[in-house]
Legacy VTK file of the C-alpha trace (Angstrom):
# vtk DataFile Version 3.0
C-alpha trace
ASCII
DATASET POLYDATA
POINTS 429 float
30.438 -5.599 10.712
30.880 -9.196 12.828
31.903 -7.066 16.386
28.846 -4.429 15.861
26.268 -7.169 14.966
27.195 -9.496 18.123
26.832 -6.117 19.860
23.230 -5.432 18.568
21.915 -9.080 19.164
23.160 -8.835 22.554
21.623 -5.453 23.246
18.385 -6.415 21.857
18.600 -9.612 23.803
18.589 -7.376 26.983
15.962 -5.597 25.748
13.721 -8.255 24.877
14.914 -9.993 28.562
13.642 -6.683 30.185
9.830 -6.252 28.342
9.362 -10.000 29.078
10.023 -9.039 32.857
6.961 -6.103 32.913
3.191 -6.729 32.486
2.069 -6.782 29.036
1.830 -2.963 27.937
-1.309 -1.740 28.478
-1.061 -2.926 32.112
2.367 -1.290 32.555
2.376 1.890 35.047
3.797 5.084 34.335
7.133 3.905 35.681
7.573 0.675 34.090
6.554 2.669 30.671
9.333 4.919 31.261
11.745 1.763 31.738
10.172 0.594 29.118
10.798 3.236 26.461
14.160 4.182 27.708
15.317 0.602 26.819
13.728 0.347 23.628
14.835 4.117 22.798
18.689 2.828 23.417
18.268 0.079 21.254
16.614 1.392 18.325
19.409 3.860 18.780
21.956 1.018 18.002
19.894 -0.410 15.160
20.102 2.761 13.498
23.759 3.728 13.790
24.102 -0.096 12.752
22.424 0.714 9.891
24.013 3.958 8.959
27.043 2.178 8.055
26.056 -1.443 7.266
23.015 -1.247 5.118
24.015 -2.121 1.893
26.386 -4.841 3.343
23.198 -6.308 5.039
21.073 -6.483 2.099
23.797 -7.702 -0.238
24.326 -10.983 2.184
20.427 -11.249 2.753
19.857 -11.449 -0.825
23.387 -13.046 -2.187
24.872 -10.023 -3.374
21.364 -9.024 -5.242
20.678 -12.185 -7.398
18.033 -13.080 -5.056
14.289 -11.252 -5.140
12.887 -11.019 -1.752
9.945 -8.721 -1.598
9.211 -6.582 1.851
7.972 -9.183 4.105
10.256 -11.813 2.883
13.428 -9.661 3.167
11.657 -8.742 6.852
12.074 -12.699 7.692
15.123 -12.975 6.152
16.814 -9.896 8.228
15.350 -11.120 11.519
16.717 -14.744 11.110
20.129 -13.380 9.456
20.740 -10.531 12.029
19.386 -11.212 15.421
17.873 -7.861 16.878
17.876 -5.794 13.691
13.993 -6.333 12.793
11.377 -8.617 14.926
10.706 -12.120 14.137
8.301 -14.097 13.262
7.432 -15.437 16.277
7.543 -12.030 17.985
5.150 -10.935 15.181
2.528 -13.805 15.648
2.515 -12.522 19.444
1.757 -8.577 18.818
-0.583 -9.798 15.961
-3.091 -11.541 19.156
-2.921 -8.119 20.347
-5.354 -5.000 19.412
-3.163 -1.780 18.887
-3.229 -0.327 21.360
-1.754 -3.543 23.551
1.449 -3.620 21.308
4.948 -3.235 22.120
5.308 -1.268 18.318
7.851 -4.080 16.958
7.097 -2.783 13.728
8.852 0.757 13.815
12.171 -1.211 13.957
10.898 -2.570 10.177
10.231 1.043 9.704
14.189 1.871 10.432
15.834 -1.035 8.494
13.429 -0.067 5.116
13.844 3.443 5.748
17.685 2.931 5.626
17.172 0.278 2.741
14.952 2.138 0.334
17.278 5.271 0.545
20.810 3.450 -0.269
21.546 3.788 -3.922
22.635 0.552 -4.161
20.002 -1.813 -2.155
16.948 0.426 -2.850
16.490 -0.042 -6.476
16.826 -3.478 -6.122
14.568 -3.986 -3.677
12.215 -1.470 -6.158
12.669 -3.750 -8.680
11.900 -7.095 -6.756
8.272 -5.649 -6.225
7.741 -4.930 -9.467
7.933 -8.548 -10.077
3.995 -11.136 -10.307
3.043 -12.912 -6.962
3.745 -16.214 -7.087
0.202 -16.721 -6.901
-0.982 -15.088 -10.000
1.881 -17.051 -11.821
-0.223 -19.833 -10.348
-3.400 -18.551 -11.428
-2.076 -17.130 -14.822
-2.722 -19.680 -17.291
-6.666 -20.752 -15.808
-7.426 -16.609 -16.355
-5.818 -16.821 -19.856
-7.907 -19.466 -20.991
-11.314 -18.900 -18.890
-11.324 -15.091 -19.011
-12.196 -15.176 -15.324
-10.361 -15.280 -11.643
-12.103 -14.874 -8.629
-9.885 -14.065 -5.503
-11.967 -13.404 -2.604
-12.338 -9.525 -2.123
-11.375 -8.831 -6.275
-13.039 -10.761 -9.262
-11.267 -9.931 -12.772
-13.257 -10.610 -15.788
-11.908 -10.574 -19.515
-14.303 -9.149 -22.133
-13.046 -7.972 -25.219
-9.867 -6.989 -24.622
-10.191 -5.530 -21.498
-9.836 -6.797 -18.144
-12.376 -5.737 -15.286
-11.737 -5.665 -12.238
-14.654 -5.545 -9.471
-14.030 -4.573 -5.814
-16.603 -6.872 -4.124
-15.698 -7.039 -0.356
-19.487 -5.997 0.408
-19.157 -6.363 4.105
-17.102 -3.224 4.541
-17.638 -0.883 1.324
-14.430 -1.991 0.003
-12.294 -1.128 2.698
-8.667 -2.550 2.032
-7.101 -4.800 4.757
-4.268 -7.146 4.389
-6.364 -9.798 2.711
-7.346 -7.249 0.158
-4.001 -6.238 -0.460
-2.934 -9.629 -1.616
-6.310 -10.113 -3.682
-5.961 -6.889 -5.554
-2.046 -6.971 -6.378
-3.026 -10.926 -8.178
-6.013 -9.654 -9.983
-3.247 -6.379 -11.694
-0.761 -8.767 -12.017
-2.899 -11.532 -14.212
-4.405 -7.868 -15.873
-0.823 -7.282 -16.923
0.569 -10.619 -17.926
-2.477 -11.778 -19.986
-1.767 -10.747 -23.612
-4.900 -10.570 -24.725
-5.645 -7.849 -22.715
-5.088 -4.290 -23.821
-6.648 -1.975 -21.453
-7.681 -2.458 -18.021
-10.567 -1.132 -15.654
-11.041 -1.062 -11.631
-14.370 -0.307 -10.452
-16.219 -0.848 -6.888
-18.804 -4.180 -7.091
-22.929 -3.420 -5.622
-23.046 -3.349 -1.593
-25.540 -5.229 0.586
-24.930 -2.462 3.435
-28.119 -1.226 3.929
-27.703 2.332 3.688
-25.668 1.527 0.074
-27.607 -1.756 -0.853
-28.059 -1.829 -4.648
-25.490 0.554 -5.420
-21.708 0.674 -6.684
-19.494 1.936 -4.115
-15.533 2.058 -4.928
-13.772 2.153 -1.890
-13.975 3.382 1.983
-10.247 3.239 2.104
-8.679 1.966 5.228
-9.958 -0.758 7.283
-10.115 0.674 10.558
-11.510 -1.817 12.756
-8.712 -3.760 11.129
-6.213 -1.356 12.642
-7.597 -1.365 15.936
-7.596 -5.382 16.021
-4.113 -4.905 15.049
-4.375 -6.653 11.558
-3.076 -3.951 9.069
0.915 -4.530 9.048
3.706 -2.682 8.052
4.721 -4.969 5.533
1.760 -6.868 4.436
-0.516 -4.083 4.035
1.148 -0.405 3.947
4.439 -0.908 2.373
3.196 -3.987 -0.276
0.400 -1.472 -0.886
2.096 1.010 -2.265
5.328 -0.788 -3.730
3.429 -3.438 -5.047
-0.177 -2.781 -7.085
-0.473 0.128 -7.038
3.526 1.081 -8.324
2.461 -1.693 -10.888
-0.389 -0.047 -12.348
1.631 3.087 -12.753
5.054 1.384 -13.771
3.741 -2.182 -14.771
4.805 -6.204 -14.210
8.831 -6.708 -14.661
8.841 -10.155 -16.321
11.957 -11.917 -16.526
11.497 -13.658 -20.186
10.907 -10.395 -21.622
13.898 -9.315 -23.941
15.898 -6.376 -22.224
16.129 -4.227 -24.971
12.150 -3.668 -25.271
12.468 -3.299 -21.288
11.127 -5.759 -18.897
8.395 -4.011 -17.694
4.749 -5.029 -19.409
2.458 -1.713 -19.219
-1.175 -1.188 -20.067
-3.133 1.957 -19.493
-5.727 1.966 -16.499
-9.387 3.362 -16.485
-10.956 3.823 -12.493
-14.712 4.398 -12.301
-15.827 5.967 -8.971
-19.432 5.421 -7.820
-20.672 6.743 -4.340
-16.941 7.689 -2.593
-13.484 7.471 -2.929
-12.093 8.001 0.893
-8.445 7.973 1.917
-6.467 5.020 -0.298
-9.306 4.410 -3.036
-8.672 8.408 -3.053
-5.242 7.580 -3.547
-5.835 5.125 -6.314
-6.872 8.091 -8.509
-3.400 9.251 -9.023
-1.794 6.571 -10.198
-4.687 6.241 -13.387
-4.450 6.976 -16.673
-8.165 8.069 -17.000
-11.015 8.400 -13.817
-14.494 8.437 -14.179
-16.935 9.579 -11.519
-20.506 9.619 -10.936
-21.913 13.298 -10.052
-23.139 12.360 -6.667
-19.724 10.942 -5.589
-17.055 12.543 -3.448
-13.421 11.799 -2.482
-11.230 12.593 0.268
-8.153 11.778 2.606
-9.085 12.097 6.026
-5.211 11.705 7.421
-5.909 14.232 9.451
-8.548 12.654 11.441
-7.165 9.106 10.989
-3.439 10.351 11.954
-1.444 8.432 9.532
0.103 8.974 6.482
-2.346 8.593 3.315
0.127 6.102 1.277
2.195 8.418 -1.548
-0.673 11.036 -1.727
1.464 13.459 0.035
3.830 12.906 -2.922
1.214 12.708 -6.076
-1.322 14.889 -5.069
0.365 18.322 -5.085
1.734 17.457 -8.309
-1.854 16.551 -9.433
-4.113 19.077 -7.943
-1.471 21.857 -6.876
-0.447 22.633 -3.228
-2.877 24.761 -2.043
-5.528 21.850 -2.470
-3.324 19.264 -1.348
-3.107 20.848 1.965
-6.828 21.607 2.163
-7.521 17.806 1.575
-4.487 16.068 3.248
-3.909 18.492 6.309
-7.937 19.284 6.948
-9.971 16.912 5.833
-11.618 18.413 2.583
-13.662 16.272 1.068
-14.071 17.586 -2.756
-17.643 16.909 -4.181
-17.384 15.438 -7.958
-19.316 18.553 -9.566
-16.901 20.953 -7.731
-14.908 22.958 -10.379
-11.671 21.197 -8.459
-12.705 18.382 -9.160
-11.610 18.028 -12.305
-8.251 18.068 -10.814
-8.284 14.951 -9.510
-11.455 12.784 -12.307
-11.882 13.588 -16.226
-15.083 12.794 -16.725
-18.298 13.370 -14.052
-21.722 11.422 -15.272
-24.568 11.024 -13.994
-24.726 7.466 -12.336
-27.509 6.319 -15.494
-25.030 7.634 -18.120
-21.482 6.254 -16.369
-21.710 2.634 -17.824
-21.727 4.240 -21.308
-18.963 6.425 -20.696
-16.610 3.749 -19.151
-16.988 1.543 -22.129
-15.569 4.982 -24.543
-13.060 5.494 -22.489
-11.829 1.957 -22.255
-12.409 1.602 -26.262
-10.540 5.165 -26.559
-7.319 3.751 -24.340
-6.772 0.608 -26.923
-5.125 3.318 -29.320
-1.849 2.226 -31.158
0.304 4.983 -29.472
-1.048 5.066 -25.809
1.219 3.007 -24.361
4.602 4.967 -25.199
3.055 8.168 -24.487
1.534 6.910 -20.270
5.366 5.750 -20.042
7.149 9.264 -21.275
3.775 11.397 -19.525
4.588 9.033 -16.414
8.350 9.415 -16.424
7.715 13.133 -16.314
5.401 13.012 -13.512
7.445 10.628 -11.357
10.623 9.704 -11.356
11.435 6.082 -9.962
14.243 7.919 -7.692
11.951 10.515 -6.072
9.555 7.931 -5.376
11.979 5.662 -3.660
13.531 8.543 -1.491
9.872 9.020 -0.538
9.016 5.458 0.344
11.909 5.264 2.381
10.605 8.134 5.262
6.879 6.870 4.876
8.000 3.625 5.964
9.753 5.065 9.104
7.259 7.756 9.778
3.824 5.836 8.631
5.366 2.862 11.112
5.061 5.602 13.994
2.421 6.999 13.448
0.973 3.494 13.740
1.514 3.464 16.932
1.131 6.707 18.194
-1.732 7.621 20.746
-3.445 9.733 18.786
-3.658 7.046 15.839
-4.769 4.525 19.006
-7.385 6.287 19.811
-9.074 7.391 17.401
-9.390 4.043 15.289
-10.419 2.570 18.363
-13.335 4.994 18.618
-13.741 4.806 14.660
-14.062 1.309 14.785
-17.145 0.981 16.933
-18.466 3.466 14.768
-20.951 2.258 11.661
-19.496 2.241 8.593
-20.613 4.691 6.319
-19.913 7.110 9.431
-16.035 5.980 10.261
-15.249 9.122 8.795
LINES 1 430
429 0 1 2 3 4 5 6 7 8 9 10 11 12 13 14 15 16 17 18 19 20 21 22 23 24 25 26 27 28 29 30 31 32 33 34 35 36 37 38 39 40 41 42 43 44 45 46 47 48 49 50 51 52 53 54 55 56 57 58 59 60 61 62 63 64 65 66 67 68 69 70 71 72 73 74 75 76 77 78 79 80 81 82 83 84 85 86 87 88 89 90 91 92 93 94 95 96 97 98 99 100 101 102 103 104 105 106 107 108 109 110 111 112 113 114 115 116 117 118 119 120 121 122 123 124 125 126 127 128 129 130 131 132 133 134 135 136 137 138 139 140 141 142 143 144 145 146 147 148 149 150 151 152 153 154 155 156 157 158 159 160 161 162 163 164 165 166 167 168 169 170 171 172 173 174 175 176 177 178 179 180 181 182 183 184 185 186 187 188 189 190 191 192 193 194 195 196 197 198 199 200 201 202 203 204 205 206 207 208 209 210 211 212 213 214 215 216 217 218 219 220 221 222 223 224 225 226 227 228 229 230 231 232 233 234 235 236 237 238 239 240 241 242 243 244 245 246 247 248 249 250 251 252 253 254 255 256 257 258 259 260 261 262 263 264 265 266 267 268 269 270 271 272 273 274 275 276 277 278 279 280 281 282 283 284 285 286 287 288 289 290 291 292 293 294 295 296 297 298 299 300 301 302 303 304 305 306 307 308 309 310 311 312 313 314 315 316 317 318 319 320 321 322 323 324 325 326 327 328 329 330 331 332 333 334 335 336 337 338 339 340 341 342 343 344 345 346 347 348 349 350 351 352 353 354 355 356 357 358 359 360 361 362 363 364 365 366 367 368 369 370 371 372 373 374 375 376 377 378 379 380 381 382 383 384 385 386 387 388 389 390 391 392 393 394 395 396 397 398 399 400 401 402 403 404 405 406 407 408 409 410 411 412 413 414 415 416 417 418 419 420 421 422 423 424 425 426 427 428
């Protein structure tokens, strides 16, 4: 491995030598884009036959032959400063993150390659599974204040203890719950501190009142996306789309791995998961849905996964929602934009209860009481085990990192948030 990593820094030290020597990208001409691509094209190339043969030797030095726990970003950092020309660094980062997306050189698809290759080996992928299983440090920071207040808020989240359940309240206002990196982080604390509190026993997500005017007074759970975040170039690979998916959401379908746990009752701490969806549930508070053990929807609400008019990948929905709703309506709402009306007979495919909005407080609270049974617990983990397995998830992860890290960058993609993003909210889609 020594001869054929001197031989990728070097070639992505030309590379790098070359883009600094051409205008910034969207001032490039046609020409200079081809020289452009053709460079990068050769070196990604190299990073990927690297890879082919060297993954599992990479990850085991990065994390000291698997003792260490470095989740997505962190093992991003680590490979950058550790192998020269295998993944940008941080400092390259900080540069493309000035940038709106459309005036990026796309350092990000080369994270797509290395956790493509990572999340598919047999050896490093589980691991690396496993590591984001794991609580933020920050809700280990935060854990014992919840425990004995009942109540953490985090920004864009606030979790509230009553009984034994733990509520948690999407409140980012400004944008009708639209997830952005800041979210992200906000959201995977508030399951975390859900899941290591022991006096919880059942937990509930549900979208806080808007002060948008055309939603003021009302619940709303979640616009998906944030797309003028994507334009501005502030929804990242790893930060946003991979923690995503391997982090709060994989915890409220798997749960927390604690360490002090003992191994033979498994380290994983698991509580069932109510969603209540008032107004919408577009794209990933659409995706959301799959992962719960019991949804709840007002009759005048709707969901739906625009990927088709976003261009990227909806998170694992491709994955969860044939296996949910069937294929035939999978492809109606992934590939053309269906959105499905909560008093639509298919419906029911994807919520288990529809109320009308007066009645939906009442039926949140049975439903929560209903999940505290003795025997709930061990059945979610055998009816989950049978939905998903860990292994068909991670082979899936491992293209949507690759592909969902071009399509980030793709024209199409570019243009069309751009023009979403100027458009008013409640219309974006």
């Amino acid at each position: 491995m020594a001869h054929a990593r001197v031989a990728l820094a070097e070639a992505a030290a030309r590379t790098e030598k070359l883009l600094a020597t051409l205008p910034v990208p969207e001032q490039r001409t046609a020409e200079q884009r081809a020289t452009a691509a053709a460079a990068v094209d050769a070196t990604r190339d190299l990073r990927a036959a690297f890879l082919d043969v060297h993954t599992d030797a990479v990850y085991d030095e990065l994390t000291e032959g698997r003792t260490r726990h470095l989740r997505v970003a962190e093992l991003a950092r680590a490979a950058a400063a550790g192998f020269p020309g295998l993944v940008p660094t941080e400092e390259q980062l900080a540069i493309e993150r000035t940038r709106i997306q459309a005036a990026k050189e796309g350092l990000e698809i080369d994270q797509g390659i290395f956790f493509r290759q990572v999340l598919a080996s047999p050896q490093a992928g589980p691991h690396l599974m496993e590591t984001m299983l794991r609580p933020t440090p920050r809700a280990l920071d935060l854990l014992a204040g919840f425990s004995a207040t009942g109540r953490a808020d985090l920004g864009s989240v606030v979790l509230e203890r009553t009984g034994a359940a733990a509520r948690l309240t999407m409140v980012r206002d400004d944008c009708l719950n639209a997830e952005d990196n800041r979210q992200i982080d906000d959201i995977e604390t508030a399951v975390d501190l859900a899941l290591l509190d022991p006096a919880v026993e059942v937990c509930l997500l549900r979208g806080g009142v808007m002060t948008h005017p055309r939603y003021r007074g009302r619940r709303v759970f979640s616009a998906g996306i944030n797309l003028k975040s994507l334009h501005g170039g502030g929804i990242s690979l790893t930060d946003f789309l991979l923690r995503r998916e391997l982090g709060y959401i994989h915890k409220i379908l798997r749960g927390v791995l604690v360490e002090e746990r003992a191994a033979w009752r498994g380290r994983t701490v698991e509580k069932p998961w109510v969603a209540a969806v008032d107004a919408f549930a577009i794209g990933g508070g659409a995706q959301l849905l799959l992962v719960f053990d019991h949804v709840l929807a007002a009759s005048d609400s709707f969901f739906s996964l625009p990927a088709a008019e976003e261009g990227i990948i909806p998170g694992a929905s491709n994955f969860r929602l044939s296996r949910a709703a069937g294929n035939r309506l999978a492809r109606q709402v992934i590939l053309e934009g269906r959105r499905v009306w909560a008093t639509e007979p298919e419906a029911r495919l994807l919520v288990d209860e529809v109320h009308e909005s007066a009645a939906l407080d009442d039926a949140i609270e049975r439903s929560v009481e209903r999940l505290r049974g003795a025997a709930v617990l061990a059945n979610r983990r055998m009816l989950n085990l049978s939905a998903e397995s860990m292994v068909e998830f991670r082979y899936y992860m491992a293209e949507f990192a690759f592909q969902q890290a071009l399509r980030l960058y793709s024209s199409d993609v570019i243009d069309k948030v751009g023009r979403f993003s100027a458009a008013k909210p409640e219309t974006a889609r």
